[in-house]
C-alpha angles and dihedrals in degrees: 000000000000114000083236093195086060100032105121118193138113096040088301128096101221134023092214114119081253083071088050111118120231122198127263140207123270111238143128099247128088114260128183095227084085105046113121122202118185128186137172105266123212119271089017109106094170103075152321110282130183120284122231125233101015115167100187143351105196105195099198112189122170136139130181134269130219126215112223105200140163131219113241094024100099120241093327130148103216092188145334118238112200106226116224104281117274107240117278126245130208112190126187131204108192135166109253106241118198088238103028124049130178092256090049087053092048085047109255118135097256135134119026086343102067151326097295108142106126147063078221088065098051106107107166136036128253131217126223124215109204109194109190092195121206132237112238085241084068093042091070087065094063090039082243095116106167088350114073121233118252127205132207121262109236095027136091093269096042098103077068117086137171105243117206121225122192137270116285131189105278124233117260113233118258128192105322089349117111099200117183089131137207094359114187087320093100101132143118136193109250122193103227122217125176126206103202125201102013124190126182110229104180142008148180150178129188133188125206139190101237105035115079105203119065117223130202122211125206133186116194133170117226116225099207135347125226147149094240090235113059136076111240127208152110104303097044107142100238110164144286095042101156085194092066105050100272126129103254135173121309090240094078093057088104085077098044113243097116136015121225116289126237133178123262119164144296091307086082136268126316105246117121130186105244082191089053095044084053093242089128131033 
């Protein structure tokens, strides 16, 4: 018989009522009711699916910030240098399930499928697939309504893809209202982020006397972080680039690629491109 904790098919990593959906609510803010983390399970060699009983996943970036200053110039910050990006950690915190542990559901051989008990035996390093999956309200926005929009890989929107739920009881009509929902229209847009190389560097499990379900807790460091579908490099346009056009910070408008900004209004804010408006080239 499956081990149906660790069973992983159809985008889920088990088939156990604990793997059963439930609904959420419909708003433009982002819930966790509708967060999807997907790893590699053990025994499966096909793809990541989403792992069952998950407490928490904690994302943790930061990186360091240099203070350029000149002697003689007051208490002055002459600029701010960015240091490289500390690595980043991921870290779980998962009921323990019999047939299911934490290690199972990131793809080493624990548990009742093999001698994994220890860091010491992990030999080889895990990714992590997070889905922030999108409300249909917010759909709308992407003219994706029920559907899920789907970018293109390769392109700038391709870390954007349509995710597919399973068939639920449609509604029955009712007066001048034909029914039949949701039909074979049961998607939602989903922002992909990949958390490359992982490697677990710490864990722990403790077991108490007045607390009935056992949880598991799990540090690990991230290798890289992507979209799965972009090039990355030197020249990516990121954001806030006053040379191509975008708004950027007032302290290049020596340069003359903005002006200073002031306040008017609740239309925004006053500063304009001069490299977009074509005044500089």
């Amino acid at each position: 018989m499956a081990n149906m904790d660790n069973n992983p098919q159809s985008g889920l990593g088990g088939t156990s009522y604990l793997y059963d959906f439930g609904t959420s609510p419909n708003t433009r803010t982002a819930v966790n009711q509708k967060i999807r983390v997907l790893t590699p399970h053990y025994g499966n060699t096909q793809a990541m699916h989403q792992m069952g009983v998950l407490g928490t996943l904690a994302i943790d970036q930061s990186r360091g910030m240099e203070n350029a200053r000149g002697i003689g110039f007051g208490d002055h910050i002459a600029e701010l240098v960015p240091a490289v990006t500390e690595p980043p950690t991921a870290n779980f915190t998962r009921a323990l399930l019999y047939m299911c542990n934490l290690w199972q559901a990131t793809g080493y051989a624990g548990g009742v499928d093999g001698p994994v008990r220890s860091l010491a035996h992990h030999r080889w390093p895990f990714d992590i697939e997070q889905q922030l999956v999108f409300s249909t309200i917010a759909d709308v926005d992407l003219g994706a309504a029920n559907v899920g929009f789907s970018g293109t890989s390769g392109s700038f929107d391709g870390g954007v893809k349509a995710i597919s739920f399973p068939q639920v009881t449609p509604d029955s009509p009712r007066g001048d209202y034909a029914g039949n929902q949701p039909g074979e229209n049961r998607g939602h847009s989903a922002i992909i982020t990949i958390y490359e190389g992982c490697w677990f560097t710490s864990y722990s499990v403790s077991y108490e006397k007045d607390a009935a379900i056992i949880m598991e807790s799990g540090n690990s460091t991230v290798s890289d972080i992507h979209d799965f579908a972009s090039v990355y490099g030197e020249f990516l346009a990121t954001g806030n680039d006053p040379t191509i056009g975008q708004l950027g910070s007032i302290r290049f408008a020596d340069q003359g690629f903005s002006i200073s900004q002031a306040g008017q209004g609740a239309g925004g804010g006053g500063t304009q491109s001069l490299f977009a408006a074509g005044v500089v080239s």
